[in-house]
Structures are given as structure tokens and as C-alpha cells.
C-alpha positions in Angstrom: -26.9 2.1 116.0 -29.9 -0.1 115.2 -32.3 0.5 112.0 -35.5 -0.4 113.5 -37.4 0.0 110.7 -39.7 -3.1 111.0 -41.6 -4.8 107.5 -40.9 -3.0 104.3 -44.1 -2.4 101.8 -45.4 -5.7 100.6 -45.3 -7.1 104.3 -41.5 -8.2 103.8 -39.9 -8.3 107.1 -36.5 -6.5 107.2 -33.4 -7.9 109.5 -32.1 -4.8 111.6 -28.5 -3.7 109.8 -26.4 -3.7 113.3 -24.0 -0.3 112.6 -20.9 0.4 114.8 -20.4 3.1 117.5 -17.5 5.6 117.4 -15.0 4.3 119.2 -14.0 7.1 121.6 -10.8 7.8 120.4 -11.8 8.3 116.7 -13.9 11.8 117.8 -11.1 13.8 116.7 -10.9 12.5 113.1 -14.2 12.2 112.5 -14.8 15.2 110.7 -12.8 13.0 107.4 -15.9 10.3 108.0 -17.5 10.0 104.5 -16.4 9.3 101.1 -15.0 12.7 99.0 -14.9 13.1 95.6 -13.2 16.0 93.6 -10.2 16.9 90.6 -6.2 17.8 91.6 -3.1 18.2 90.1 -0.1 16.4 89.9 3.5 17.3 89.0 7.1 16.2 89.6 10.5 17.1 87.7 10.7 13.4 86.6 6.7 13.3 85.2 5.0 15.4 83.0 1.9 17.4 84.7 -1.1 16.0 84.8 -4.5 15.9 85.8 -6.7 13.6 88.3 -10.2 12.0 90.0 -9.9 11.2 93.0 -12.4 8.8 95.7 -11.1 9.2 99.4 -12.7 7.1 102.2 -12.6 7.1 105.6 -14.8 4.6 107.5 -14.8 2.9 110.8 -16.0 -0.5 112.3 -15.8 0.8 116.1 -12.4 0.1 116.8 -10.0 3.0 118.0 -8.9 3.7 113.8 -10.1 5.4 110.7 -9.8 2.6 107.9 -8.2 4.7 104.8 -8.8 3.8 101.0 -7.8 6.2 97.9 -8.0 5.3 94.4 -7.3 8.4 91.3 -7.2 8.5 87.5 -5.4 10.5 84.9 -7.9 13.0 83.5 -7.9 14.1 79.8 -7.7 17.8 78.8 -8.4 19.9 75.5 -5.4 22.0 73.4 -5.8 24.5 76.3 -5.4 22.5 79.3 -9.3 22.2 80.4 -10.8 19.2 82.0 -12.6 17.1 79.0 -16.0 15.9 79.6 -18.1 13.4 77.5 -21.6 13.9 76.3 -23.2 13.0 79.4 -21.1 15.7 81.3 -19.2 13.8 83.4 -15.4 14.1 82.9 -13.2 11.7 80.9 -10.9 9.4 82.4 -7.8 8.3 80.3 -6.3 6.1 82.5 -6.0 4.8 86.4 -3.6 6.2 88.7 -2.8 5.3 92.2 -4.4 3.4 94.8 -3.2 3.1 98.2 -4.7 2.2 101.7 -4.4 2.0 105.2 -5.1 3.2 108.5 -5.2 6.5 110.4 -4.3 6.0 114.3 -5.1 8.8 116.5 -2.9 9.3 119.7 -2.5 11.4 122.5 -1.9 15.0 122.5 -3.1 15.5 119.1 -1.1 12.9 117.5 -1.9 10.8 115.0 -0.1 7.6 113.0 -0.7 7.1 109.2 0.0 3.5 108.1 -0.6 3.6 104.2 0.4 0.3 101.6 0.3 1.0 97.6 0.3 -1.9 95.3 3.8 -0.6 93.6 5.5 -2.4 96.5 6.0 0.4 98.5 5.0 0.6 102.8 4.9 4.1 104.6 4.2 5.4 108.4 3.7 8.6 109.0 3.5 10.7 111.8 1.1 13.1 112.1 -0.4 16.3 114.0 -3.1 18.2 114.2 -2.8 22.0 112.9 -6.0 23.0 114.1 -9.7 21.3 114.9 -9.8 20.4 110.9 -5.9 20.1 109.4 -3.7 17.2 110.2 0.4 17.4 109.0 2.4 14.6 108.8 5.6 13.2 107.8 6.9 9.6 107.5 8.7 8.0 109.7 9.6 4.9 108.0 9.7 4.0 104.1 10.0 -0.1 103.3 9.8 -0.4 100.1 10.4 -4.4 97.8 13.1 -5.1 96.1 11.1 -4.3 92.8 9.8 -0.7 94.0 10.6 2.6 92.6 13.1 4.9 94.6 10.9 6.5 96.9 12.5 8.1 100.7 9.8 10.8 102.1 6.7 11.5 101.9 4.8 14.7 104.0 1.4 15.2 103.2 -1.6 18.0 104.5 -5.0 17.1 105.1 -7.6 20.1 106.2 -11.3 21.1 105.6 -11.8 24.4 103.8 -15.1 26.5 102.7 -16.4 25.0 99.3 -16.4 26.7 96.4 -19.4 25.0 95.2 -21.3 24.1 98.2 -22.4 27.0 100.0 -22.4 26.6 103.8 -20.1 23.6 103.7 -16.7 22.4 103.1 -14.3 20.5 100.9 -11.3 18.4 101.8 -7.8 20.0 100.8 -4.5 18.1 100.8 -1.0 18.3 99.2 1.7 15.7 99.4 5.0 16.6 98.6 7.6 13.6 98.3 11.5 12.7 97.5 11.5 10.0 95.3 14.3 9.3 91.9 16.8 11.1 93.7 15.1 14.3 94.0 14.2 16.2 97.6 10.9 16.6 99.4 9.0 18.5 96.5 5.3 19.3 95.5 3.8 15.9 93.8 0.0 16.0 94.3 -2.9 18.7 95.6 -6.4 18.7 95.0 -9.7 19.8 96.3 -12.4 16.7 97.5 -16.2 17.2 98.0 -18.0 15.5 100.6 -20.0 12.9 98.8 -22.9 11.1 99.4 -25.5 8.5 98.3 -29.0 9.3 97.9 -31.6 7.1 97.2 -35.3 7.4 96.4 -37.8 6.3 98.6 -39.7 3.0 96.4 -37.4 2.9 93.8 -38.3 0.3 91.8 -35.1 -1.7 91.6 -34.3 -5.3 92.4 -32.5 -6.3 95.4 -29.4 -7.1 93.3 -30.0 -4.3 90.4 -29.9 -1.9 93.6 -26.4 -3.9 95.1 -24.7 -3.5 91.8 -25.9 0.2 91.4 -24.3 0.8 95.1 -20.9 -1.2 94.7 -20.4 0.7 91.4 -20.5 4.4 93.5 -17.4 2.8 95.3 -19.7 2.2 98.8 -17.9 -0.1 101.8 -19.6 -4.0 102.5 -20.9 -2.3 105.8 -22.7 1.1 104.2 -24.0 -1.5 101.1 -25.8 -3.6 103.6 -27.3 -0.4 105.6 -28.5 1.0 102.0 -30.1 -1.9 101.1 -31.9 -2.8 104.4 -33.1 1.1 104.4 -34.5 0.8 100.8 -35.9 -2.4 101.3 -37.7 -0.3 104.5 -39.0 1.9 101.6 -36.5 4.8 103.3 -35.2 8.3 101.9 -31.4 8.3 102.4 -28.8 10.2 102.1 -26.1 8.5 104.4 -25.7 6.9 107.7 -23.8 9.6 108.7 -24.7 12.7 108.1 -21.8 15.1 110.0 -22.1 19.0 109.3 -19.2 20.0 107.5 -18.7 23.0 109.2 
């Protein structure tokens, strides 16, 4: 996919932003393409409950894999358990969680293989199938964890689109992860509810080339979708993303 958008206003010439095709084998997983947004919960009988953000992405450079990323942070919440927010609206965040990342590898027969990597020294493959058109399960097959790393043996996690409560017409990401970890079995750690986000940007916004970069590496966008922003804003272009898959 080619923008073809030709001189921006001003006469400035704009250099076509070359963008991937699907590889083939991706077509079954692309209805997680996108970034999602949204709040979950998190509990364990080691931990103390807790509340999270969470920014999911799943994007693709036209080889036959969904690249992965996930980062979360701990929420604060009032005397009565409700989500804080500050005076702009948006909600507070105490601390950051987890990040983890990886790749999704789809396979034959509606398989699919789930290499993920966190930071806290601990490796996992999963393997994974679909439930329907729109739900993936899986279930590791291997653990590696360092020498420094937490006790941590299983991991089974649910992926699945369901209707939005807040969107009408469209739908959210659901998942749970259950895991064994500290010597306790498979048991419910995480599940939350993620929008399908997206970036919009005003057609002649008056922003500087690097005002407009900063402003779009801040929203959490990939190197590849920062360079297609930029050369479609340049082009004086209304966008909402390069992508723009019905959630359906």
C-alpha cells in the first residue's frame, strides 16, 4: 500500500510512506490489528487486588506473524474501590505494571503459537486455538525462566472480541490469564476489557514536523504507523488510521 498523495500545501513535495501487505497467513488474526486501550482487574492469593491500564498492540511488517507488545499500570481507587481520575478526567496511574512482548504465529488448522518475553527474566510459548472466528485459547508449552526469576510454571490465557459497552455497533477485546506461579495451581491473575483505539488527526493542524512526532510517539504509535501519520499530515490528510478493520 502506497500513499500517493503528491505535494502537501505550501508546494512541499511528500516521499510516498511504502506500507506492508498482509502476509496471507496473518488473515485469521487480523481482526487483533490495531492498538486497544481499556481498565482490568488483577488478583492472586499471594498479591493484594488491584486495578490496571492497559495498551495492547498488534501490528505486522508483511511477514507470516502478528508482532505483540503489552505494557499496564496499577490504577488508584477511592475508599470505595472506584477508579480515581484527575482534574482533566483521565484516570490516575500510581505505578507501572507489566510489560511483555512477542509474537503470535498462526498455523494450520486453526492453530496458533504465542512466543511472549517479560523483562522479569521470564520466556513463555504458548499453544494456541481458535474458539471461534474472534477467540483464541491457549496454553504454554514451555516456561524458561533466569536464574533470578520469580517461580512462575503455567500460564493459559483467552483472547476474544465481544459487543462494546460503550461503542455501539462495535467491539472490545476481552481476555483472562490464569497462571501457577509461588507454588500455587493454574488460577485467575488478570481480565480486563480493551477498546479498539485509534489516532485521529486534523486535517492542517498547525504543528511542526517534530511537535507532531513527539505528540504521536507519546500515544504509544509503532516507527512504521509514526512515519505513515506524518507523511499523511504533511499531505494536509484527515486520518483516523491506516487500518481501518470493522470490528464486527
Amino acid at each position: 500500500m502506497t500513499d500517493e498523495a503528491g505535494p502537501a500545501e505550501g508546494g512541499q513535495d511528500v516521499t510516498p510512506i511504502q506500507l506492508p501487505e498482509e502476509h496471507p497467513a496473518i488473515a485469521p488474526l487480523s481482526f487483533l490489528l490495531g492498538r486497544w486501550r481499556g481498565t482490568g482487574k488483577g488478583d492472586y492469593p499471594t498479591i493484594d487486588a488491584f486495578d490496571f491500564l492497559q495498551e495492547v498492540t498488534f501490528s505486522h511488517i508483511g511477514k507470516p506473524y502478528l508482532i505483540y507488545t503489552s505494557r499496564s499500570w496499577r490504577l488508584a481507587t477511592d475508599e470505595e474501590g472506584q477508579l480515581t481520575r484527575d482534574a482533566q478526567g483521565e484516570l490516575v496511574r500510581v505505578a507501572p505494571l507489566a510489560v511483555e512482548a512477542g509474537f503470535w504465529r498462526p498455523q494450520p488448522e486453526g492453530k496458533v503459537e504465542v512466543l511472549l518475553s517479560h523483562p522479569t527474566g521470564i520466556t513463555e510459548i504458548y499453544a494456541g486455538e481458535f474458539r471461534s472466528l474472534t477467540s483464541i485459547e491457549m496454553v504454554t508449552d514451555a516456561v524458561a525462566r533466569t536464574a533470578t526469576a520469580k517461580e512462575y510454571t503455567a500460564g493459559k490465557r483467552l483472547y476474544g472480541l465481544v459487543p462494546s459497552q460503550t461503542r455501539e455497533g462495535e467491539k472490545d477485546l476481552a481476555y483472562a490469564f490464569d497462571m501457577a506461579a509461588m507454588g500455587q495451581p493454574l488460577t485467575p491473575h488478570l481480565w480486563a476489557v480493551l477498546q479498539w483505539d485509534w489516532i485521529e488527526l486534523p486535517s492542517g493542524a498547525q504543528l511542526e514536523d517534530w511537535a507532531l512526532s513527539d505528540h504521536i510517539w507519546a500515544m504509544g504509535t509503532n516507527p512504521a504507523q509514526s512515519s505513515w501519520l506524518l507523511g499523511c499530515w504533511r499531505a494536509g490528510l484527515n486520518v483516523k488510521n491506516p487500518r481501518e478493520t470493522p470490528r464486527s
